[in-house]
C-alpha positions as CSV (number, residue, x, y, z in Angstrom):
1,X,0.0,0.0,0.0
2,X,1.8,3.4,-0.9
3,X,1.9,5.8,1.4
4,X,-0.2,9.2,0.8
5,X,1.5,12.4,0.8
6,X,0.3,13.9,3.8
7,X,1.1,10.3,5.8
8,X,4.8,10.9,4.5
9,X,4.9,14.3,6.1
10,X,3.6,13.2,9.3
11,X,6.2,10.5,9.4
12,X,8.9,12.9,8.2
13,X,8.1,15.4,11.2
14,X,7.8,12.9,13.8
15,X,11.3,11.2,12.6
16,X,13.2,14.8,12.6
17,X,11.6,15.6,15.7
18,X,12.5,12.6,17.4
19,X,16.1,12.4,15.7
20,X,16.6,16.2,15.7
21,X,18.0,16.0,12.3
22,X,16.8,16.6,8.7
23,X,15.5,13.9,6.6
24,X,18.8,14.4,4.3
25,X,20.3,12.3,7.2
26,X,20.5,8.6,6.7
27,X,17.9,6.5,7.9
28,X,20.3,4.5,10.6
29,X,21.1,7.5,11.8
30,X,18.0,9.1,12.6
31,X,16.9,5.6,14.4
32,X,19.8,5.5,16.8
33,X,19.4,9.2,17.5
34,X,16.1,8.5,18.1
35,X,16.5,5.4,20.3
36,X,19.2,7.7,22.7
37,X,16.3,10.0,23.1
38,X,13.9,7.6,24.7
39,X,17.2,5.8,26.6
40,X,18.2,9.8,28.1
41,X,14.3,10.2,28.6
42,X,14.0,7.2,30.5
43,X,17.3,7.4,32.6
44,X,16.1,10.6,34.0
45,X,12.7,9.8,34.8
46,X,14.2,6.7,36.7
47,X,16.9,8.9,38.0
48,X,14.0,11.4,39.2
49,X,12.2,8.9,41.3
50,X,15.6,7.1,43.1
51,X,18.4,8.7,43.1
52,X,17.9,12.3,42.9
53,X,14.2,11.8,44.6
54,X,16.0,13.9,47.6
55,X,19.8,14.7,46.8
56,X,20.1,16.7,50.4
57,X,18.3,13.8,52.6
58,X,21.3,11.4,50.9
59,X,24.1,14.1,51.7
60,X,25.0,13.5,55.0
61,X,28.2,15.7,57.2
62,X,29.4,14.9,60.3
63,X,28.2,18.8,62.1
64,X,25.4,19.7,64.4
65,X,25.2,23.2,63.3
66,X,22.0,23.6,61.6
67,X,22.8,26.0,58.4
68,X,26.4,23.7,58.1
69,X,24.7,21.0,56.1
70,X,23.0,22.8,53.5
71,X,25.9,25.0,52.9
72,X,28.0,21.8,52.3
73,X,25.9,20.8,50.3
74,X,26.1,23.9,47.9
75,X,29.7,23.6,47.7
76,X,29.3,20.2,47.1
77,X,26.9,20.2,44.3
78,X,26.2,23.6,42.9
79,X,24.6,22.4,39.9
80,X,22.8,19.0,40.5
81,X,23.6,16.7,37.4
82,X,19.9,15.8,36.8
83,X,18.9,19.7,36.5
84,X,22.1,20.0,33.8
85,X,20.9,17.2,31.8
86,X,17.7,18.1,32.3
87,X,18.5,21.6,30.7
88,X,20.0,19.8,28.0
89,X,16.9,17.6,26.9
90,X,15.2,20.9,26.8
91,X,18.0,22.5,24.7
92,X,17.8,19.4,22.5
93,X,14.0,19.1,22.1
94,X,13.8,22.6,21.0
95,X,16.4,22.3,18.4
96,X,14.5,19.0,16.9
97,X,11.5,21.2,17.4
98,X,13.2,23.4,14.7
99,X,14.4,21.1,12.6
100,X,11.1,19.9,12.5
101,X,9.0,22.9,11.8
102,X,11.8,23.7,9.0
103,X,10.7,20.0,7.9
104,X,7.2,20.6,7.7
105,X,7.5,23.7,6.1
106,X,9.4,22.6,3.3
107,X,6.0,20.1,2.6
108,X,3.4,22.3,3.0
109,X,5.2,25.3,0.7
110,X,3.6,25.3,-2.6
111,X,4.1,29.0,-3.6
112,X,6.3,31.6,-3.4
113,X,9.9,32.7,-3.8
114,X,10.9,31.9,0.0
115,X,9.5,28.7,0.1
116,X,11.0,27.5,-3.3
117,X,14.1,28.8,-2.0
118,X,14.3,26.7,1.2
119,X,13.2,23.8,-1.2
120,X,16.9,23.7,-3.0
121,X,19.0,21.3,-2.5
122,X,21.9,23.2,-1.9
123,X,19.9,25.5,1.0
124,X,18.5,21.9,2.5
125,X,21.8,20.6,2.7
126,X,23.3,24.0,4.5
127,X,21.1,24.5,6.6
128,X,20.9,20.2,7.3
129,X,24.8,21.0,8.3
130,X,24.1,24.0,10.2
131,X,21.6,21.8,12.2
132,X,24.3,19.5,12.8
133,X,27.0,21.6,13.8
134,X,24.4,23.2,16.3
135,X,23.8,19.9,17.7
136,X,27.2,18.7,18.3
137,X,27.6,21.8,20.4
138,X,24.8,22.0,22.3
139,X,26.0,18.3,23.6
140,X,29.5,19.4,23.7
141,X,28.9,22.4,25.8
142,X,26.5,20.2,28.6
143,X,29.3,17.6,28.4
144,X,32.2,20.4,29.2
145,X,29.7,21.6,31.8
146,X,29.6,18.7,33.6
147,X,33.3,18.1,33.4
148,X,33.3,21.2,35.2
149,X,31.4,21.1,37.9
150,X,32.3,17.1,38.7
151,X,36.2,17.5,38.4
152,X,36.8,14.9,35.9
153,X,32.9,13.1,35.2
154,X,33.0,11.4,38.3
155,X,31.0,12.6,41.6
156,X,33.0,12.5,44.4
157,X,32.0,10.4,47.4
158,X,33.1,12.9,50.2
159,X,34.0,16.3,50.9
160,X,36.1,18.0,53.0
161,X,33.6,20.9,53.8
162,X,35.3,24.8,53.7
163,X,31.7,26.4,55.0
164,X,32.6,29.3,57.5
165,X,28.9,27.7,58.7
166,X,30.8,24.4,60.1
167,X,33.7,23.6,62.4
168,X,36.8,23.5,61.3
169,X,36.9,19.7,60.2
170,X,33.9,18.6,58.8
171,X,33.3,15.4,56.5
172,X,30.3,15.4,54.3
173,X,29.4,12.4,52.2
174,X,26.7,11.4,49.2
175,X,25.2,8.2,49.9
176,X,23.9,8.3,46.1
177,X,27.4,9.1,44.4
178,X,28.1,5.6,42.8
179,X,24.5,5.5,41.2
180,X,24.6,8.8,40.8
181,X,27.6,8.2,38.5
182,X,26.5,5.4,36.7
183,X,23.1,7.4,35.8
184,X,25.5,10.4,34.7
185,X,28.1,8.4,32.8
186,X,25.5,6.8,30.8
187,X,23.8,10.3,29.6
188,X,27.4,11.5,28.7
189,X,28.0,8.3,26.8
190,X,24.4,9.5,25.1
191,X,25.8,12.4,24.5
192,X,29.2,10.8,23.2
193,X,27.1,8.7,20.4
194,X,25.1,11.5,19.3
195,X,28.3,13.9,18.5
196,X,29.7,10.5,16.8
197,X,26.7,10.3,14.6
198,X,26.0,13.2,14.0
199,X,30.1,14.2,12.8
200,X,29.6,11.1,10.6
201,X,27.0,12.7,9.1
202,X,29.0,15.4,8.6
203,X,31.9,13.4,7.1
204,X,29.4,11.4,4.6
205,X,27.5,14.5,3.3
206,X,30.3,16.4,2.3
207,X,31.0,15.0,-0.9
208,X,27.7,16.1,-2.3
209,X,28.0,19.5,-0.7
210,X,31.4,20.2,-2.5
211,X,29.9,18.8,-5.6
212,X,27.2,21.2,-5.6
213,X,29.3,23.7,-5.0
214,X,31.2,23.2,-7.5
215,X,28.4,22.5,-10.0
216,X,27.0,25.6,-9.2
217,X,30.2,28.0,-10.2
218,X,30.3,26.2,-13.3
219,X,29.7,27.9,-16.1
220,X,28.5,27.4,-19.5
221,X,31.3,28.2,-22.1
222,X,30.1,31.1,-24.9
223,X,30.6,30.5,-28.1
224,X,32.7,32.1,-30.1
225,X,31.6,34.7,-33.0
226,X,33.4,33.8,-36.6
227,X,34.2,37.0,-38.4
């Protein structure tokens, strides 16, 4: 049974959305971005309900001053990891949101010179490698961020609190860190795949974009007028 036109844009917008890349993209490509999108999904709804249900209940310092703790705890994690990768689902939905808006556009344009424009090739393929390149950032800068705040990807177990709200020696320690790890390791590892695929993609379609370049500077040869 073929499949009607306005069937194939449905399908097309729900793949870009989910994949967060153009339909230029290979297929392959688009399912195993779209698979690491249910995986992150899922990893931080689990996460959510175990363990960073209550990240300050699991933090626990060895002070009876009441204001030490929560201090500590700031120091300790001034970004939690699930509100970072959190923020970057939301970065990432609203770029595939883009992506595929721009998609259905390009099916539902029938007239005018806009519209025909964003229908050539050679626009659909730059701005196909602009959504790219805006991609592989987006995970590169929440991977660098994390970095950052973790000291090397990995959450450390306990603390040696600085607070001016504590005593002088003061150990803190996350119950949660290992897990906490584990859930955070696999997100970057997400991540990791993503910016793989999505530089492959890179890589693959640049032939055809330096073709087309180069197609389009050449030029027709005039003939010659005999005297």
């Amino acid at each position: 049974m073929a499949m009607t036109p306005e069937l194939f844009q449905e399908v097309e917008t729900t793949t870009c959305l989910l994949s967060g890349v153009s339909s230029i993209a290979s297929k392959i490509s688009r399912a195993i971005l779209s698979v690491l999108l249910f995986i992150r999904i899922g990893i931080l709804l689990l996460g959510c309900k175990t363990v960073w249900l209550d990240e300050e209940k699991d933090f626990i310092c060895n002070s009876t001053r009441l204001l030490c703790l929560p201090s500590c705890f700031d120091e300790f994690s001034p970004i939690s990891s699930f509100n970072l990768f959190s923020l970057q689902m939301v970065a990432l939905l609203t770029h595939s949101l883009c992506v595929a808006c721009f998609a259905r556009s390009t099916f539902q344009a029938r007239d005018g010179w806009l519209q025909a424009q964003l229908r050539r090739k050679k626009v659909q393929f730059n701005l196909h490698f602009i959504g790219l390149i805006s991609r592989i950032l987006i995970e590169v800068l929440f991977i660098l961020t994390y970095y950052k705040i973790t000291e090397g990807f990995v959450h450390r177990r306990t603390i040696h609190c600085q607070s001016t709200l504590c005593e002088k020696f003061v150990i803190c320690t996350d119950v949660n860190s290992a897990l906490k790890n584990i859930f955070s390791l696999c997100l970057c590892a997400a991540s990791g795949i993503s910016i793989m695929i999505c530089c492959w993609e890179l890589i693959a379609r640049l032939p055809f974009m330096q073709h087309m370049s180069s197609s389009s500077t050449v030029q027709v040869p005039h003939k010659k007028q005999r005297f």
